[in-house]
C-alpha positions in Angstrom: -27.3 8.5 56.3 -24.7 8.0 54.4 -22.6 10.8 52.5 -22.8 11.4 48.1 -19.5 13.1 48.6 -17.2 10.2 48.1 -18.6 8.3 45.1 -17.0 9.8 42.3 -17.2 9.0 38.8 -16.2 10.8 35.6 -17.8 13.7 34.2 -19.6 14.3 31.2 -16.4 16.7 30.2 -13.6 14.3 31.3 -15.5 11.2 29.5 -15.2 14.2 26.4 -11.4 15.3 26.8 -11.0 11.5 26.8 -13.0 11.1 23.7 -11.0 13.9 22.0 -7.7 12.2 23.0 -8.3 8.9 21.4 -10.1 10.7 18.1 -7.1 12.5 17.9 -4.3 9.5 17.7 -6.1 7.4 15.6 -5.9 10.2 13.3 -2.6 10.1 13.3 -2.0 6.6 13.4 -4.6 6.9 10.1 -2.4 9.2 8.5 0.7 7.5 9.1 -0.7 4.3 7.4 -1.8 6.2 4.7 1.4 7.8 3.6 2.7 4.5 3.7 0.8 2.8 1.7 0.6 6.0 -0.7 4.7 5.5 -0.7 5.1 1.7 -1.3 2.6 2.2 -4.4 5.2 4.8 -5.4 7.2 1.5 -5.0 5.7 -0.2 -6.5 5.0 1.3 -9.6 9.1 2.0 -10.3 9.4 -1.7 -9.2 7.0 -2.5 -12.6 8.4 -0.1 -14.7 12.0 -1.6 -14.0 10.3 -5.5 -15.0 8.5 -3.9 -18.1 11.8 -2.3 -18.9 13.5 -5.8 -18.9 10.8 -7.5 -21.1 11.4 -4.1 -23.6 15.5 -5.2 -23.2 14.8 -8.6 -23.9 12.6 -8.0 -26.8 15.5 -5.2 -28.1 17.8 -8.4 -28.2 16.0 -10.4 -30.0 14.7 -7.8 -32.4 17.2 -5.6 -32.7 15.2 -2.4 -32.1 12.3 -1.5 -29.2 8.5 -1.1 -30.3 7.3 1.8 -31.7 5.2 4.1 -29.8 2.7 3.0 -32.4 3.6 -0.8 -31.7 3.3 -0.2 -28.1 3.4 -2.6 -25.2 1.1 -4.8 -27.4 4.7 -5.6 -29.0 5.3 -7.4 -25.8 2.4 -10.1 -26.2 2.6 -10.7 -29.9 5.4 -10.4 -33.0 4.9 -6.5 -33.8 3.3 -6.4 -38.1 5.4 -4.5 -40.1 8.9 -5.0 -38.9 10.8 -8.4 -39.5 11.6 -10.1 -35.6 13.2 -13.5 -36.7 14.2 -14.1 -33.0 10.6 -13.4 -31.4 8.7 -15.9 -29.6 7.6 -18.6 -29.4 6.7 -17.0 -25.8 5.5 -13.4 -25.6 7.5 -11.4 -23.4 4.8 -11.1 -21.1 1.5 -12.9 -20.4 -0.7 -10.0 -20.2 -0.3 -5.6 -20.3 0.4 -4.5 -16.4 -1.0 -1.6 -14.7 0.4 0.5 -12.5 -1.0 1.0 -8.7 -3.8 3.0 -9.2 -4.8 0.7 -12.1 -4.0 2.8 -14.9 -2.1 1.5 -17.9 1.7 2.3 -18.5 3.0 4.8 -21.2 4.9 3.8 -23.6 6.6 5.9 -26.1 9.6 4.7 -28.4 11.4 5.6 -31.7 12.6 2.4 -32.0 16.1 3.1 -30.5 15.0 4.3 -26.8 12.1 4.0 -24.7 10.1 6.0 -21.9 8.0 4.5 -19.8 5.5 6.5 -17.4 3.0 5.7 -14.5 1.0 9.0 -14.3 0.6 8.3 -10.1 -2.6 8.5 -8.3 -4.6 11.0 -10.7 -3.7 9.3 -14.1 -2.9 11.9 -15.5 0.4 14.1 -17.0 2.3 16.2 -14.5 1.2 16.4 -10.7 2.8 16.2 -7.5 3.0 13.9 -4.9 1.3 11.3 -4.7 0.1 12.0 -8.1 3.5 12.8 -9.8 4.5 11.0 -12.7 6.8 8.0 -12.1 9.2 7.2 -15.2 12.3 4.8 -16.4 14.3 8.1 -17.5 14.4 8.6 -13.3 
């Protein structure tokens, strides 16, 4: 009769450590694409504020003046009431209102002479860190 000794196989708490091993890299590698993506969002949202800010330049030359935080980014789609724009249009600056990232609208605030424009990050709102701190042109 033949012996049991030789045939091996693994046990119960190597096929474990083994399990533990491979939880714990993807993990990692989980994490690692995360904070990437989390940064080029970050990205991505300076990259729009920078285009926005060139539509708000381009309507300050032909208008002589940026919209009014009351005006707003509407200003950008249609001739802003109140305030004579002989060189606006025909086009609107832009076809339709962007949103940042995290699909939350721009801030826009203006006295007519200078401009801020704010993504609020990740939470949408004011203040935060990280991921969720504010992103502006004054940066």
């Amino acid at each position: 009769m033949k012996s049991l000794s030789n045939n091996r196989g693994m046990t119960l708490v190597e096929i474990m450590i083994v399990v533990v091993i491979v939880a714990t890299m993807g993990t990692v590698i989980v994490n690692a694409v995360r904070k990437q993506l989390d940064k080029a969002r970050v990205r991505q949202a300076q990259i729009l504020i920078t285009e926005v800010g060139k539509s708000l330049d381009q309507f300050y030359t032909d208008c002589g003046f940026f919209p009014t935080t009351d005006q707003g980014l509407q200003a950008l789609l249609q001739a802003p009431a109140g305030r004579t724009c002989t060189n606006w249009g025909p086009d609107a600056y832009v076809k339709k209102l962007p949103k940042d990232p995290w699909n939350h609208e721009l801030a826009y605030t203006s006295d007519g002479t200078k401009y801020t424009l704010k993504s609020f990050g990740a939470d949408g709102q004011e203040g935060g860190s990280g991921i969720a701190a504010d992103i502006s042109s004054e940066e």
